[in-house]
MIVOBA-290643 format. One line per field, with one value per residue (C-alpha): residue in three letters; x, y, z. Coordinates in steps of 0.02 Angstrom, whole numbers, always signed. Layout:
! MIVOBA-290643
type: ALA	... .
u: X	... .
v: Y	... .
w: Z	... .
***
This chain:
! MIVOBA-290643
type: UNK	UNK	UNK	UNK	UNK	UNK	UNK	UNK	UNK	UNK	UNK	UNK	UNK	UNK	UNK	UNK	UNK	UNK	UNK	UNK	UNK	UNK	UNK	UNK	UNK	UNK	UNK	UNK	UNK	UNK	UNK	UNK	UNK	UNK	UNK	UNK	UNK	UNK	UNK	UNK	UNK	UNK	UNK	UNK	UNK	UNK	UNK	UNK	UNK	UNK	UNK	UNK	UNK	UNK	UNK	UNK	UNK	UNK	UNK	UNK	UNK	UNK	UNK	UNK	UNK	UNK	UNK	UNK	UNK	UNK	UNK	UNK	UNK	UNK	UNK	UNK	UNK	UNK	UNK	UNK	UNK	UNK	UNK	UNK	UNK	UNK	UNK	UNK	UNK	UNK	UNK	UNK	UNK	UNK	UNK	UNK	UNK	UNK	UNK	UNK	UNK	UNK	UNK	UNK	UNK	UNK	UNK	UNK	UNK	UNK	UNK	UNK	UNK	UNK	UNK	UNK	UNK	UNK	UNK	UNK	UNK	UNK	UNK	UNK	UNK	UNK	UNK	UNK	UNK	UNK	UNK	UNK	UNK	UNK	UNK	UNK	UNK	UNK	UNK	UNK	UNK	UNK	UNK	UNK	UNK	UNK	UNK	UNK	UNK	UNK	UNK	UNK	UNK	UNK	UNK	UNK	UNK	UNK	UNK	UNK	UNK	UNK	UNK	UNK	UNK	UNK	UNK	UNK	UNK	UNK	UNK	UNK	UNK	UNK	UNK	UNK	UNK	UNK	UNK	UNK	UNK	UNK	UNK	UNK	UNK	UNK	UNK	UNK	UNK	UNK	UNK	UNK	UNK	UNK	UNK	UNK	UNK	UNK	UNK	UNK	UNK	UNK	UNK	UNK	UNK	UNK	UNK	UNK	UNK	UNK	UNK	UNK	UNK	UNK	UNK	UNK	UNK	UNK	UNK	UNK	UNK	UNK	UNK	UNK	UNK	UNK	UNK	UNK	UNK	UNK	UNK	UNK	UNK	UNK	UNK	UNK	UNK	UNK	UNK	UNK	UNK	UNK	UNK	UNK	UNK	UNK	UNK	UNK	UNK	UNK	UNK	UNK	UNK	UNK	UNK	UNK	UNK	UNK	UNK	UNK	UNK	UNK	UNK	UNK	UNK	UNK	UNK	UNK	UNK	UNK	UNK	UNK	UNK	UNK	UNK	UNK	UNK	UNK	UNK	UNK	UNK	UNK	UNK	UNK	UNK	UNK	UNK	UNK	UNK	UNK	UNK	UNK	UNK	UNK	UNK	UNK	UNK	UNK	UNK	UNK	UNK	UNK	UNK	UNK	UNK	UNK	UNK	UNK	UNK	UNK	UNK	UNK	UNK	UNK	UNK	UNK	UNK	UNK	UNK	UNK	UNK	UNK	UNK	UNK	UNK	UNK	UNK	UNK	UNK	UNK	UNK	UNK	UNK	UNK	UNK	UNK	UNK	UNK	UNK	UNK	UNK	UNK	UNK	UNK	UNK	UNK	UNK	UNK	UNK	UNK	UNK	UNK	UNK	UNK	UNK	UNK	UNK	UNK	UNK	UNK	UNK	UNK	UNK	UNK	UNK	UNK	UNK	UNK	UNK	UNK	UNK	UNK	UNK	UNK	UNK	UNK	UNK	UNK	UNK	UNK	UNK	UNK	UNK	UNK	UNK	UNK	UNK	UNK	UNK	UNK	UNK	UNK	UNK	UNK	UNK	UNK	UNK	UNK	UNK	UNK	UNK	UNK	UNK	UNK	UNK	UNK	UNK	UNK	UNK	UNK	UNK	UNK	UNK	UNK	UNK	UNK	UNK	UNK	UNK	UNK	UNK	UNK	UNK	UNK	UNK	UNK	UNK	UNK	UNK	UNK	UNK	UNK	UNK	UNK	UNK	UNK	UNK	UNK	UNK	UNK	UNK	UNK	UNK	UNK	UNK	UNK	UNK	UNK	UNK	UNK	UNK	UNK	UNK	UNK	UNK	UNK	UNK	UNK	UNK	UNK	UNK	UNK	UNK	UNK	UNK	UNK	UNK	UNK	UNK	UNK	UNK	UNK	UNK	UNK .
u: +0	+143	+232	+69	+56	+242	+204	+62	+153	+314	+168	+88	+246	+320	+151	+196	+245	+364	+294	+399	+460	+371	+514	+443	+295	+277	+263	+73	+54	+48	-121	-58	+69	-60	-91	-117	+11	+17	-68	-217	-339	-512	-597	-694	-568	-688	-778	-939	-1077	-1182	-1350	-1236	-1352	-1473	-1384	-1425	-1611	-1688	-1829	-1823	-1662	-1680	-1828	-1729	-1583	-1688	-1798	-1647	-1564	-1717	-1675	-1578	-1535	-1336	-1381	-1487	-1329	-1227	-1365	-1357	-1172	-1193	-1350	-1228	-1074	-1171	-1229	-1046	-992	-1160	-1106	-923	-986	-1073	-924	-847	-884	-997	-1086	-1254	-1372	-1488	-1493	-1636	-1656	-1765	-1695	-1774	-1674	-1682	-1503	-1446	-1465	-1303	-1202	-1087	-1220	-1293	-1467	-1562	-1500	-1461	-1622	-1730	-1772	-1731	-1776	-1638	-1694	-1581	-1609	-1441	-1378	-1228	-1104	-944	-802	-656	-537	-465	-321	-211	-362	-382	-549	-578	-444	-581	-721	-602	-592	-772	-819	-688	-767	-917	-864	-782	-968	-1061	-915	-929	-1141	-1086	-979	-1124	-1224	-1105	-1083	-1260	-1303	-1175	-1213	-1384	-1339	-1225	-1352	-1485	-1351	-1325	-1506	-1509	-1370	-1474	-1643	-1548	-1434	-1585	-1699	-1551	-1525	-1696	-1664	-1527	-1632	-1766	-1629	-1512	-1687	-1739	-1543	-1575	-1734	-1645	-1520	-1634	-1730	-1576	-1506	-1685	-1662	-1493	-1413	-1309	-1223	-1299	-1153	-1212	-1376	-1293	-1196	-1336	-1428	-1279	-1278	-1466	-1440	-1291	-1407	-1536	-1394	-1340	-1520	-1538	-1395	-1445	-1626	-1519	-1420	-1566	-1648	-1502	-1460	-1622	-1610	-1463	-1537	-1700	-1594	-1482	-1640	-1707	-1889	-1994	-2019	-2151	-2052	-1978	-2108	-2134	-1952	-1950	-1810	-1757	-1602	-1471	-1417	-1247	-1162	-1010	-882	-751	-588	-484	-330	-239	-306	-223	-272	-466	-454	-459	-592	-718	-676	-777	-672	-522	-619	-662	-477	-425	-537	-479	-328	-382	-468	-335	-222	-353	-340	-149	-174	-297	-175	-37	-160	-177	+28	-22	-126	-297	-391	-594	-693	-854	-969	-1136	-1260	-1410	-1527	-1496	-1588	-1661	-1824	-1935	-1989	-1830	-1772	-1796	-1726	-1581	-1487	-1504	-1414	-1255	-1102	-960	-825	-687	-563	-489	-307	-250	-65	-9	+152	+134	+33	+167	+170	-21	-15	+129	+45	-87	+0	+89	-89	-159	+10	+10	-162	-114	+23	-100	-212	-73	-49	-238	-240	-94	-158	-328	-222	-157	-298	-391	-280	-247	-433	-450	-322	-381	-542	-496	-402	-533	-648	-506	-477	-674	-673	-535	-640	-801	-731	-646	-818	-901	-801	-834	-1022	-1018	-927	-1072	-1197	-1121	-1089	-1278	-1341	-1222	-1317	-1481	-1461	-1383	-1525	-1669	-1553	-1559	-1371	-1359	-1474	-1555	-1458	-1328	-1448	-1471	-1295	-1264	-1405	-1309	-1172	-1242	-1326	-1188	-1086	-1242	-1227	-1057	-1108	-1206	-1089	-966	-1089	-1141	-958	-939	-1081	-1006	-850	-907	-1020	-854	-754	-879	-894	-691	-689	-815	-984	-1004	-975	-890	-798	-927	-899	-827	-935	-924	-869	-1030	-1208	-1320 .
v: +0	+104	+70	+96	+270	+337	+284	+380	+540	+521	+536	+655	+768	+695	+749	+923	+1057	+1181	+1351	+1493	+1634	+1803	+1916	+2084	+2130	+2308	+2383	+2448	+2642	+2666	+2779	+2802	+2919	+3009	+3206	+3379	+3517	+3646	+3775	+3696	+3699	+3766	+3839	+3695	+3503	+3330	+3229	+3243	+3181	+3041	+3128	+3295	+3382	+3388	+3509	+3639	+3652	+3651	+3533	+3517	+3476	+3332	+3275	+3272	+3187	+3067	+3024	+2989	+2878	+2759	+2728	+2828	+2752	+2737	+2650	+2528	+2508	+2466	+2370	+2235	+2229	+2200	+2057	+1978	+1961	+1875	+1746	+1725	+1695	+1558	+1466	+1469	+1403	+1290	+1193	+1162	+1031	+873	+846	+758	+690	+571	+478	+376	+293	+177	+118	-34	-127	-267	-357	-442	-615	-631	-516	-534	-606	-777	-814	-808	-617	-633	-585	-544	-363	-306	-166	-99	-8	+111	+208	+282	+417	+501	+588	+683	+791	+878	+868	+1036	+989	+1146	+1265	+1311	+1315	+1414	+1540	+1560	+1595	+1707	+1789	+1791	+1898	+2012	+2066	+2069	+2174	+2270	+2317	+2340	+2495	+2524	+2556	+2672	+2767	+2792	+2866	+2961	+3016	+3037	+3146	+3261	+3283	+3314	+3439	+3531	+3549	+3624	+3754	+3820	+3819	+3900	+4033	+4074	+4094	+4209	+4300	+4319	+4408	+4544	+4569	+4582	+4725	+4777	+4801	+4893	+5032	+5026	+5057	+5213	+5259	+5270	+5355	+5499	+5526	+5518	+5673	+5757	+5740	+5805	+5962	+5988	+5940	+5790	+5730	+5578	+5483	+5455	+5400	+5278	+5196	+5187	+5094	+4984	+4920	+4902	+4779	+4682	+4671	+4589	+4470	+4412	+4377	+4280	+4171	+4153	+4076	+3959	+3889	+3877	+3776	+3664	+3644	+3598	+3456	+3383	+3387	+3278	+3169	+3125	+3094	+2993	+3064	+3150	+3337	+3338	+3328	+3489	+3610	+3639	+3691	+3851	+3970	+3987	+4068	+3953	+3930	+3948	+3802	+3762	+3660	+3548	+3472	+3342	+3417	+3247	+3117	+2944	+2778	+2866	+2920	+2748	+2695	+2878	+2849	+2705	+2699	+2672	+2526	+2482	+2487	+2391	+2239	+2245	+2197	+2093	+1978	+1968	+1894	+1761	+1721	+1717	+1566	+1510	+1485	+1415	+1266	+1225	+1173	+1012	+858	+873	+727	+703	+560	+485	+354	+307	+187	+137	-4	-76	-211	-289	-341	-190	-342	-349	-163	-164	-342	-338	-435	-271	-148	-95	+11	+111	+206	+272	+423	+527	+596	+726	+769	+924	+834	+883	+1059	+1166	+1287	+1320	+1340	+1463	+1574	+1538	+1612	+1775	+1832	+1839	+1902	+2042	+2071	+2116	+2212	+2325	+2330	+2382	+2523	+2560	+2575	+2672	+2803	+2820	+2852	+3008	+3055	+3041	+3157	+3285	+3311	+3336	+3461	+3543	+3560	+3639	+3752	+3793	+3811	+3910	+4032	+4073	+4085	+4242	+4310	+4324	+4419	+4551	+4549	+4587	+4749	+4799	+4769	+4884	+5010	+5017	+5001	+5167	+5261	+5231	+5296	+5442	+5468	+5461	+5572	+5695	+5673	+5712	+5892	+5925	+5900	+5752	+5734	+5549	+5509	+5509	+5402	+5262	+5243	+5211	+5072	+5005	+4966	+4910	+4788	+4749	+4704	+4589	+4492	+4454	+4416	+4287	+4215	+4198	+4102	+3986	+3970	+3933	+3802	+3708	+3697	+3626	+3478	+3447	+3434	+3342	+3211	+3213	+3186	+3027	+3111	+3042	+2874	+2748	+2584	+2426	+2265	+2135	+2005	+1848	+1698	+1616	+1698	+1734 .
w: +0	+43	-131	-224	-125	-176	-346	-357	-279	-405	-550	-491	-475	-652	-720	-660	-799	-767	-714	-787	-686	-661	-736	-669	-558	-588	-424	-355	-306	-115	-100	+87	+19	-98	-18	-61	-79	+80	+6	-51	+88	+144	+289	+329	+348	+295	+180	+81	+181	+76	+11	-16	-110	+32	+121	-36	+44	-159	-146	-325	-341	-209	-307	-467	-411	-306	-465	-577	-449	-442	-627	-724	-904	-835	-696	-785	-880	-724	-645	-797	-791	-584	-641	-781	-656	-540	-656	-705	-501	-507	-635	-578	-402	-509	-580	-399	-271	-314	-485	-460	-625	-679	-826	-927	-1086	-1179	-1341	-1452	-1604	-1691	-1706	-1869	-1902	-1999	-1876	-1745	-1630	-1678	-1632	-1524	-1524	-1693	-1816	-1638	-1578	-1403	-1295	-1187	-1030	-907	-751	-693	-561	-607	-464	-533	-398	-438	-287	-334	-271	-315	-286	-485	-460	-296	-388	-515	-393	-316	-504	-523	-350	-381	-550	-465	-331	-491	-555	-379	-360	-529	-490	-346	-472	-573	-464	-409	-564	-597	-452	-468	-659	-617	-484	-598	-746	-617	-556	-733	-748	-592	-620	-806	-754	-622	-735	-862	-741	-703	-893	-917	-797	-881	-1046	-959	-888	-1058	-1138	-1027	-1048	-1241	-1248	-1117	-1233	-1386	-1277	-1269	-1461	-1502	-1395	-1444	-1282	-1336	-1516	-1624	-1573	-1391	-1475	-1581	-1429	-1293	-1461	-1485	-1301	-1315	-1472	-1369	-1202	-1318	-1432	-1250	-1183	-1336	-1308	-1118	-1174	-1295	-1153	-1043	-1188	-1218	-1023	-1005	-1138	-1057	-892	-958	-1034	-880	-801	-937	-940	-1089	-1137	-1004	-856	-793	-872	-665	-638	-568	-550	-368	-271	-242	-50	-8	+94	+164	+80	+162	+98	+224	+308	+221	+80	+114	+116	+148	-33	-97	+25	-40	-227	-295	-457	-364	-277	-447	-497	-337	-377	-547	-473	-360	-497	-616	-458	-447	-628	-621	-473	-575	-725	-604	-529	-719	-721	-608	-637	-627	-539	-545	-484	-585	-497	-541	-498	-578	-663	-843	-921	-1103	-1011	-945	-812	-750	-730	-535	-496	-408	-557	-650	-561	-629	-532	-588	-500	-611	-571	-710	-695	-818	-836	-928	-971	-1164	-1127	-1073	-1214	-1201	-1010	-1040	-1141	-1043	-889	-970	-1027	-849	-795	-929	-890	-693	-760	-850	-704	-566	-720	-724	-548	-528	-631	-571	-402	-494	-577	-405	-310	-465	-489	-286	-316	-447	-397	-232	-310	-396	-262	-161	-299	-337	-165	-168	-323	-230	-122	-224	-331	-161	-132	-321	-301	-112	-220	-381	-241	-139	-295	-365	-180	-203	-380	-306	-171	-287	-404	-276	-232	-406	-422	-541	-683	-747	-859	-719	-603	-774	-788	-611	-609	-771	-647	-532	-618	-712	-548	-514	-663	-623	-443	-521	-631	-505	-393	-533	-545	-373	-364	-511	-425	-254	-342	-446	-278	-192	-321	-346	-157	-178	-171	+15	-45	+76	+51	+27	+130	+6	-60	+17	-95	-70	-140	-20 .
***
């Protein structure tokens, strides 16, 4: 027994192939180390909060945002991809551990008389009767295939952070599209403004060329800013048009569904960026989870391709019932048993399973690239954004003083005006300013809106890290 045991163990190992070498494993990004320069920083240190756009206080912007994510046309995309991987993991669960089948068949012939068989099978017909239960296991020996369940859940895991990422992605495009809505509607109610004055500024100055108080060429200018105020309100109702478009589209609804959308102020809130990044960037970011399992399931592919280098062993058994008489079938003279392992040696494969191997292994290689990248791309789009944020910030300001300044000097005006030292025209042109400085108060906050959903969602749009799933479906 002994002997017939060390035999069995020098075969096994002589049925071995060689694995070759892994030459270079290029070497994976430590996020850890990922941070921001010194100077990039805000008021406020931490991380979105999940449901960000709550904190806005726009009831229609919750509602649109809420309506997209219950099934946006890119997250029905992501949902099939998450429905498709699973059925991938099933059926690679399916292939490990025992085999179970039954088998039946009912088959009549007639044999020849002149044949191999003399009579009395010879020249008679027969009818052949079989009941049979069929039981196949692989011993997985080398763990091939637990290595490709291991595969399978990390793709999966690959699309449920993928999902995240679209909604993520979703939400934040939504909430950007209603801010430039937002910041139009707003910035074509002060230009309508602007019209009006511009208009009254014209017709002064037409008064005053008809009395002889002012030259045709202040006519002609106060017309000329007339015909720009209108060329710009034109292009402000095309972008409200198109914006409006792209909005119904990333919510996947018909031309009926925001003809309630109603322009209201936008509420001011306070953004945050953490004091350091870190290993909690790649536990916010759901594409560099994505990345990650990428990884992850490309390593179980490569030990997937390694268990293929050594034998493979399966057992098949069945029992069952097999008989020429249907009288007979459950007679205990009919039952039939078979027990027969199979032992595959990839003595004469080695070429296959080496190209085999350097695929997966290429394919990590490009995936410790991929994920590398994303890394960078993660923290340069934090950055950037910030920066962003920081510098808008500094512009407000200075736009603040410049809009206290139009605001003092059209007071000034106006209090001249009523002493009857300052005439109207006077008053017009210091509204003109004013209003002027408003519209670029209002730029600057659509700006500034803009900015924070593109920080929020470069910071993970409150998103946090997803337990792993298990290796067994639930």
């Amino acid at each position: 027994m002994k002997k017939s045991l060390l035999s069995m163990a020098a075969l096994l190992l002589a049925g071995c192939a060689a694995i070759p070498p892994d030459a270079h494993i290029p070497v994976k990004r430590d996020i850890a180390k990922a941070d921001l320069a010194a100077d990039i920083h805000l008021a406020r240190e931490g991380w979105p909060q999940a449901r960000w756009w709550t904190a806005y206080g726009d009831e229609q912007l919750n509602a649109l945002i809420e309506q997209a994510l219950q099934g946006g046309p890119s997250l029905e995309v992501a949902a099939a991809r998450i429905g498709s991987a699973r059925s991938e993991l099933s059926r690679s669960m399916a292939d490990t551990g025992i085999d179970i089948s039954g088998y039946a068949n009912a088959n009549r012939q007639r044999y020849s008389g002149t044949g191999l068989f003399p009579a009395p099978i010879g020249g008679a017909y027969f009818t052949t009767e079989t009941l049979r239960l069929e039981a196949r296991y692989n011993f997985d020996w080398w763990g091939k295939h637990r290595a490709q369940v291991a595969a399978t859940v990390g793709a999966l895991n690959v699309d449920r952070a993928a999902y995240a990422q679209a909604e993520q992605a979703l939400a934040a495009a939504i909430a950007q599209s209603y801010f430039r809505l937002q910041g139009d509607f707003a910035r074509q109610d002060n230009l309508a403004q602007l019209t009006a004055v511009q208009t009254a500024l014209a017709q002064d100055r037409t008064r005053r060329i008809d009395s002889g108080l002012a030259n045709a060429d202040t006519g002609h200018a106060a017309q000329a800013e007339l015909a720009q105020l209108r060329k710009q309100a034109a292009q402000l109702k095309t972008d409200i048009g198109v914006e409006r478009e792209a909005l119904r589209a990333l919510l996947g609804a018909d031309h009926t569904a925001l003809a309630d959308l109603k322009p209201v102020p936008t509420k001011a809130v306070a953004h945050t960026l953490p004091a350091r990044l870190g290993i909690d960037l790649l536990a916010r970011r759901p594409d560099l989870q994505a990345a990650r399992w990428q990884l992850e399931a490309s390593l179980g592919r490569i030990d997937a391709a390694k268990a293929a280098f050594y034998p493979d062993v399966n057992l098949t058994g069945s029992v069952g019932l097999d008989t020429i008489k249907l009288e007979n079938l459950l007679q205990a003279a009919s039952r039939t048993v078979y027990l027969g392992p199979t032992l595959t040696l990839p003595i004469f494969d080695s070429r296959r399973l080496d190209a085999q191997l350097d695929a997966t292994r290429t394919a990590r290689d490009e995936r410790i690239a991929e994920y590398n990248q994303a890394v960078v791309e993660a923290v340069r789009e934090v950055a950037q954004d910030a920066l962003q944020v920081q510098g808008i910030e500094q512009q407000i300001a200075e736009q603040a003083a410049g809009s206290a300044a139009t605001g003092a000097q059209l007071a000034s005006v106006q209090k001249r005006f009523e002493r009857g030292l300052a005439d109207n025209a006077g008053v017009l042109n210091a509204r003109l300013a004013v209003l002027r400085e408003r519209d670029a108060d209002l730029y600057l906050q659509q700006v500034q809106r803009l900015a924070e959903v593109a920080l929020t969602n470069a910071l993970g749009g409150g998103y946090h890290e997803q337990a792993p799933l298990a290796t067994v479906l639930k």
